[in-house]
C-alpha positions in Angstrom: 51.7 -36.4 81.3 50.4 -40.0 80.9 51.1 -40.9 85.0 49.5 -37.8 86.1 45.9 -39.0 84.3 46.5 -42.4 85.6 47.7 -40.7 89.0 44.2 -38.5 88.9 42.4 -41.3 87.9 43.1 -43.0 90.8 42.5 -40.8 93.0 39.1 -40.0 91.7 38.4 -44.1 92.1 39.6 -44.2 95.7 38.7 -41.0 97.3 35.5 -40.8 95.3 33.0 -43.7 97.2 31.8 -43.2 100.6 33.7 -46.3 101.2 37.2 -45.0 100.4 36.8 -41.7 102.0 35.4 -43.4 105.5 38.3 -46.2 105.2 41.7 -44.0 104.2 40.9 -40.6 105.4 38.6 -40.8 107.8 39.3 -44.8 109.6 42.8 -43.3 109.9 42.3 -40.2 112.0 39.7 -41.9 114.2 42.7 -44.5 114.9 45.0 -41.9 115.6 42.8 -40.2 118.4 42.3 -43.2 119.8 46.0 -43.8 119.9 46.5 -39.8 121.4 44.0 -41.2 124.1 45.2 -44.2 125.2 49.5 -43.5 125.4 49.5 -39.9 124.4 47.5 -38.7 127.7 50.7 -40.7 129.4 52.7 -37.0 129.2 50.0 -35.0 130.9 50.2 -37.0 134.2 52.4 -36.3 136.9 55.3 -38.8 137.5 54.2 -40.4 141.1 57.7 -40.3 143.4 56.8 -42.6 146.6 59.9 -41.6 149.1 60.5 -42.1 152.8 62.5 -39.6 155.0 64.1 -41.5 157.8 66.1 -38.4 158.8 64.9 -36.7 162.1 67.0 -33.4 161.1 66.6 -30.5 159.3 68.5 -31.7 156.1 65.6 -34.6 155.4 62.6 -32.2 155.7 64.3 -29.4 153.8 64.8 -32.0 151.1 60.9 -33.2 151.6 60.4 -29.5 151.4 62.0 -28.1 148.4 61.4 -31.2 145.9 57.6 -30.5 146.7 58.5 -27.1 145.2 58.2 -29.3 141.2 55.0 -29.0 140.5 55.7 -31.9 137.7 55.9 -34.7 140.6 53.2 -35.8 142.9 55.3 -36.8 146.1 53.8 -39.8 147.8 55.0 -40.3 151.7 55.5 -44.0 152.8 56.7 -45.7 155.6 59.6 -47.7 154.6 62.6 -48.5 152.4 61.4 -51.6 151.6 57.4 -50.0 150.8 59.3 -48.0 147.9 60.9 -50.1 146.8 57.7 -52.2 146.2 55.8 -49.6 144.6 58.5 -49.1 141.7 58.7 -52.6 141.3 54.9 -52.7 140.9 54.9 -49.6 138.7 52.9 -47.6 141.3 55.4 -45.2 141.3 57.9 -43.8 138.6 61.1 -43.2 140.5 61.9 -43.8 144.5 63.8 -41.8 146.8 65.2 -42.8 150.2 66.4 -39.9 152.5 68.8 -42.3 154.9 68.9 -41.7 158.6 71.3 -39.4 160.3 71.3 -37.7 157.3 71.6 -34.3 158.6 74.3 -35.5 161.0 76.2 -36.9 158.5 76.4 -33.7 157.2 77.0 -31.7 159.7 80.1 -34.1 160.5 81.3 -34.1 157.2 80.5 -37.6 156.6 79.9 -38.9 153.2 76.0 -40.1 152.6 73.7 -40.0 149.8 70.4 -40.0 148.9 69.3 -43.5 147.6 67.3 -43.1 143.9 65.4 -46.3 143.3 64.0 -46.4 139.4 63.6 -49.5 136.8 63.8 -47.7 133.9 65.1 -44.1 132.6 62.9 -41.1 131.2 63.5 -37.8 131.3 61.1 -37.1 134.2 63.4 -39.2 136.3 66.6 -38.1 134.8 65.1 -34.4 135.7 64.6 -35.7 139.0 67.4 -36.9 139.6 70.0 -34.0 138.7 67.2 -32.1 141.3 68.1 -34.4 144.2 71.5 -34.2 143.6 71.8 -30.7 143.0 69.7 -30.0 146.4 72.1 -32.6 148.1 75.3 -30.7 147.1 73.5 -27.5 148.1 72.8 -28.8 151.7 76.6 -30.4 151.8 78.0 -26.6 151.1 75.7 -25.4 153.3 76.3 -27.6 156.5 80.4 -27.2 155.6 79.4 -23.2 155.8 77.5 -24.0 159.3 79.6 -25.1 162.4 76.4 -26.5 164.7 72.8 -27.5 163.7 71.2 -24.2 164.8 73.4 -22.3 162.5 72.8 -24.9 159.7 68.7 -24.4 160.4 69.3 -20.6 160.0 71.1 -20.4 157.1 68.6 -22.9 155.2 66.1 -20.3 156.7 67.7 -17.8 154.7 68.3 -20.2 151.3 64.2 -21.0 152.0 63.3 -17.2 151.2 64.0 -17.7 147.3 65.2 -14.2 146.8 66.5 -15.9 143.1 64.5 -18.5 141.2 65.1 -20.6 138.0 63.2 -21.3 134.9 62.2 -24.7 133.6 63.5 -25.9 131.1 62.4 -29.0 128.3 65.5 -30.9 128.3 64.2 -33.1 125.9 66.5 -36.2 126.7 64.3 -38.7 126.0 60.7 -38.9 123.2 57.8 -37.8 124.5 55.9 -40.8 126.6 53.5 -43.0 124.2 55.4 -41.6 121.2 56.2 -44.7 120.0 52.6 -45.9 119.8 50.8 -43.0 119.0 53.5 -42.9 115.5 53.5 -46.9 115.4 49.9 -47.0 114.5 49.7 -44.2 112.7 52.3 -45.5 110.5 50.4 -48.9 110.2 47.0 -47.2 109.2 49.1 -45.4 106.2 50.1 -48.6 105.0 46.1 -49.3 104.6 46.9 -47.1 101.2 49.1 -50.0 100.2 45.9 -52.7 100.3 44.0 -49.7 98.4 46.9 -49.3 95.4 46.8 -52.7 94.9 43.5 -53.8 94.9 43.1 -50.7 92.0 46.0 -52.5 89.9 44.6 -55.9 90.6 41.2 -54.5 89.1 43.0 -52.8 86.3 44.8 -56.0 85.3 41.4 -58.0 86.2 38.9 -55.9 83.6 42.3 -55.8 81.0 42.0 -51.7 81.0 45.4 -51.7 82.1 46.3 -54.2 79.2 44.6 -51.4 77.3 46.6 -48.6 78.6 49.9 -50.7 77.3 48.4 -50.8 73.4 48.1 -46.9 73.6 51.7 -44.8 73.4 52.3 -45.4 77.5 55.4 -47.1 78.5 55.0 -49.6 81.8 57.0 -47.3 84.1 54.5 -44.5 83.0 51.8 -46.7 84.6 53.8 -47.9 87.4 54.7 -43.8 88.0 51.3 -42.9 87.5 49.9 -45.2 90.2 52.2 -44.2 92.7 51.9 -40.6 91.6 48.3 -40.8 93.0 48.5 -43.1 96.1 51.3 -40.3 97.1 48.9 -37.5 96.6 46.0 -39.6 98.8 49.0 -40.1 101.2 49.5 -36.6 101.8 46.2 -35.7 102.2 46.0 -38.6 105.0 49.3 -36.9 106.6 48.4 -33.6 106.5 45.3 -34.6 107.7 45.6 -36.8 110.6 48.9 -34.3 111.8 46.3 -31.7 111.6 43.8 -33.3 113.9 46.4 -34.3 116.4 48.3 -31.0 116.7 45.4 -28.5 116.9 42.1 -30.4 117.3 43.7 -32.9 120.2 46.5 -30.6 121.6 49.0 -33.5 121.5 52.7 -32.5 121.0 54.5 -34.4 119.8 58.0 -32.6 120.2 58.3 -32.2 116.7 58.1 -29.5 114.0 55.4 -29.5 111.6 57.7 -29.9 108.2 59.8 -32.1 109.6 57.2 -34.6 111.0 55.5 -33.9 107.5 59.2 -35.5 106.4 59.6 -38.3 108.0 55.9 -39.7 107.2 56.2 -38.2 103.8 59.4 -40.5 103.3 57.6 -43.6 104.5 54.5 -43.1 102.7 57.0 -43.1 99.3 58.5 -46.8 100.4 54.6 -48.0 101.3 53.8 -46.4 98.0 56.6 -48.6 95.9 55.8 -51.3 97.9 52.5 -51.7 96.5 54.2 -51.1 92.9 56.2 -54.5 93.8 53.4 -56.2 95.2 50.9 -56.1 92.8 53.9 -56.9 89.7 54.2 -60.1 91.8 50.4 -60.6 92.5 48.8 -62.3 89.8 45.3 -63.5 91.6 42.7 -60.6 92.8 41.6 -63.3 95.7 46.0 -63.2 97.0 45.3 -59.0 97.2 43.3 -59.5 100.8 46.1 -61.8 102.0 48.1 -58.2 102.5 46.7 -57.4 106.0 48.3 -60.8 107.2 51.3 -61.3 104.9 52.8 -58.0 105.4 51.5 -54.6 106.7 50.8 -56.5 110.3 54.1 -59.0 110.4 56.3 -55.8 109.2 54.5 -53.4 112.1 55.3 -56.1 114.5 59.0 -56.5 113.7 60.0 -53.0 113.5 58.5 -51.6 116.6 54.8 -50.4 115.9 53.4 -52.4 118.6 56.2 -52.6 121.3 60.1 -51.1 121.8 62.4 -53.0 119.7 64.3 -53.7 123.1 62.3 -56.1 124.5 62.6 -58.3 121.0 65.4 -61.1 120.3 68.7 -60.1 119.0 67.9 -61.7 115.5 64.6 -59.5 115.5 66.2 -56.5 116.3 68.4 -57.1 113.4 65.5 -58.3 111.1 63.7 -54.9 112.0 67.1 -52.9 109.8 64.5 -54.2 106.6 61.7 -53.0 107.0 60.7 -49.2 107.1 58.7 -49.2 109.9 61.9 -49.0 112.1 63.7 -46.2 110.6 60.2 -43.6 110.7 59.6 -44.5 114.4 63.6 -44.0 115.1 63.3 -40.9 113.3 60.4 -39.2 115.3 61.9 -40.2 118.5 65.3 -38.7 117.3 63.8 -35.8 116.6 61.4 -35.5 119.8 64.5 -36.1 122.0 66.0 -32.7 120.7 67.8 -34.3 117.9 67.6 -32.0 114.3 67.4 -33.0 110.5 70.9 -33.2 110.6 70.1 -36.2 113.4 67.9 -38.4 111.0 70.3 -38.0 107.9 70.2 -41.9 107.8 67.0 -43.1 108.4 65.7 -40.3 105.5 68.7 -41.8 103.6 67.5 -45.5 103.9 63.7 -44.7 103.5 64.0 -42.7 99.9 66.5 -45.8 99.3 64.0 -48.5 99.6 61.3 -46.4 98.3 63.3 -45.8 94.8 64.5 -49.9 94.7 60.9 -50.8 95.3 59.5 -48.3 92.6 62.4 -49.5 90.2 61.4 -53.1 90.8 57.5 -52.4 90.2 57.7 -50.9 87.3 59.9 -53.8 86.0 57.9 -56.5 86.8 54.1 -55.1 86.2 53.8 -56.2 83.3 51.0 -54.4 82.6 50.4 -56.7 79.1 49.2 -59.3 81.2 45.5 -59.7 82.7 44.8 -60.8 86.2 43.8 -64.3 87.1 40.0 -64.0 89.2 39.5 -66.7 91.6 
C-alpha cells in the first residue's frame, strides 16, 4: 500500500502542472505526428518503376500492358537501359525493369531470355513486383510454346487479355511497413523523456529530505523504489495509450500491428525506461548531474540501437553494442511483427526487455538509499 501513495503521489506532481502535462503527454504526440508525416506518408506513395521496352513484338507491349494493370506502381517509360539504370541509382525510381530486344522472338523460338530487374535494395513493393514480372514472363513462355507463329501467339494473348478470371491482392507482408522504423524510433525516444521526469522527482525528494522522511516512517527502500516506478508506469501508459490512439484513428497510420500487441512491446520498454530511472537516480547524487540525462543517455542509447537510422548501416562493433540497450529489441519487435511475424515471433526481445527491466528495478532499489539527502549545486 505504501508504493501505491508514493506511486499516486507522483503522478499527481508530474501530470498536475501545465508544464508536465504539455512536456509528457502532450510534446510526445505532437512528435509522433510529426514523425507519421515525415516517413509514415512513405507507404501511401506509389513505388515509381522507370522501364524501357526494347522489344518491337507483341510479348514487350503485352508486358507494358498488363504490369500497368497494378494500380500500386506508377510506370515511368524511358529511353534506355542505361537511363534506368540511372534513375535507381539516383533513387528516382524504386525498382527498374528492362524488356530486352527480340524478346518476343526469343520466345517464339524457344530461346532462353529474361527480363532484366534492376533494384538497390529489397522491400516488399519490389519483391511484389518482381514475382509479377516473372509470373507474366512464364505466362508468355507457355503461351508462345502453345502458339506455332506470331499471329497465333497475338490471338491467343487476345484471348488471355479478356480477363474472364481475376485475382485478389493480397498484403504479403514480407517486409515492415516503410518509415516504421522512424515513426517507432522516436516515439520510443520521447517515452524515455519519463525517465528525465522520474528522476528529477527523486532528485527533489532526496534534495528537500522528504524522501529521508519517508525512510523514518515504517517504508522499506524497495517500497519507495516500487512506488516510484509504480507511478512513472501508470504516466507511461497513459502516454502509450495515448499517442497509439492519435496515430491509429486520428492520423490513419497503420502500422501493421495489433492494438495489444503494439500496447506490448512499448509497455515492455516503458518498464526497462522506468527501472532505469530507479538506477539512475541511486547513482545520481547532485540535482545539477539530473539534466546531464538528455546527453549522457536517452540520445547516445537512441543512436546506437537504431532510433535514428537502420542498425545496418552501423560498424560491426556498434551493431553488437546495440544487444545492450532496449531500444534495439522494441524496434526489432515492431518490425517483426509488421512483417507478419506473431507473439510467438518476438518471444525474445519481450524475454530480454522484462529482463533488463527487473535487473534495473532490482539494482534501484538497492542502491537508493533513500537515508541519504541530495547534494544541490
Amino acid at each position: 500500500m505504501n508504493s501505491l501513495h508514493i506511486a499516486w503521489l507522483m503522478i499527481r506532481r508530474t501530470l498536475g502542472s501545465k508544464r508536465g502535462f504539455i512536456t509528457y503527454l502532450l510534446l510526445p504526440c505532437l512528435v509522433v505526428t510529426g514523425a507519421v508525416a515525415l516517413f509514415g506518408s512513405e507507404q501511401a506513395s506509389r513505388a515509381v518503376i522507370p522501364y524501357v521496352n526494347m522489344d518491337q513484338g507483341t510479348a514487350g507491349s503485352w508486358m507494358v500492358q498488363e504490369l500497368g494493370r497494378m494500380k500500386e506502381y506508377s510506370f515511368k517509360p524511358v529511353n534506355s537501359e542505361a537511363e534506368v539504370k540511372s534513375d535507381v541509382v539516383k533513387q528516382k525510381g524504386n525498382m527498374g525493369i528492362v524488356i530486352p530486344a527480340d524478346y518476343t522472338q526469343s520466345l517464339l523460338q524457344g530461346k532462353q531470355t529474361h527480363i532484366q530487374l534492376i533494384e538497390m535494395r529489397v522491400s516488399e513493393s519490389s519483391y511484389i513486383l518482381r514475382a509479377a514480372v516473372e509470373g507474366i514472363d512464364d505466362g508468355l513462355k507457355q503461351s508462345a510454346y502453345a502458339a506455332t507463329t506470331e499471329e497465333k501467339f497475338e490471338q491467343l494473348l487476345e484471348e488471355v487479355g479478356r480477363h474472364t478470371l481475376s485475382g485478389e491482392a493480397l498484403n504479403l507482408q514480407l517486409y515492415p511497413k516503410p518509415g516504421l522504423n522512424n515513426v517507432t524510433g522516436f516515439t520510443i525516444m520521447f517515452m524515455m523523456g519519463l525517465l528525465t521526469s522520474a528522476v528529477a522527482v527523486i532528485m527533489e525528494d532526496r534534495k528537500q529530505r522528504t524522501m529521508a522522511r519517508m525512510y523514518t516512517a515504517p517504508v522499506k527502500s524497495y517500497e519507495i523504489a516500487l512506488g516510484n516506478f509504480l507511478g512513472s508506469l501508470a504516466i507511461g501508459i497513459i502516454q502509450i495509450v495515448l499517442v497509439l490512439g492519435i496515430s491509429r484513428w486520428v492520423l490513419h497510420y497503420d502500422a501493421g500491428i495489433p492494438f495489444g500487441t503494439h500496447f506490448l512491446i512499448l509497455g515492455a520498454f516503458m518498464l526497462v525506461s522506468m527501472g532505469l530511472a530507479s538506477t539512475v537516480s541511486g547513482l545520481i547524487r547532485e540535482t545539477k548531474n539530473a539534466s546531464m540525462l538528455n546527453s549522457l543517455i536517452i540520445v547516445p542509447t537512441c543512436m546506437i540501437g537504431g532510433c535514428f537510422w537502420p542498425l545496418s548501416i552501423m560498424p560491426e562493433y556498434m551493431q553488437k553494442l546495440a544487444n545492450f540497450v532496449p531500444q534495439k529489441w522494441t524496434i526489432q519487435a515492431v518490425e517483426t511483427i509488421s512483417a507478419g511475424g506473431t507473439l510467438a515471433d518476438i518471444t525474445l526481445p519481450l524475454l530480454i526487455l522484462t529482463t533488463m527491466a527487473v535487473i534495473l528495478l532490482a539494482v534501484g532499489s538497492a542502491i537508493l538509499r533513500p537515508d541519504q539527502p541530495g547534494m544541490d549545486a
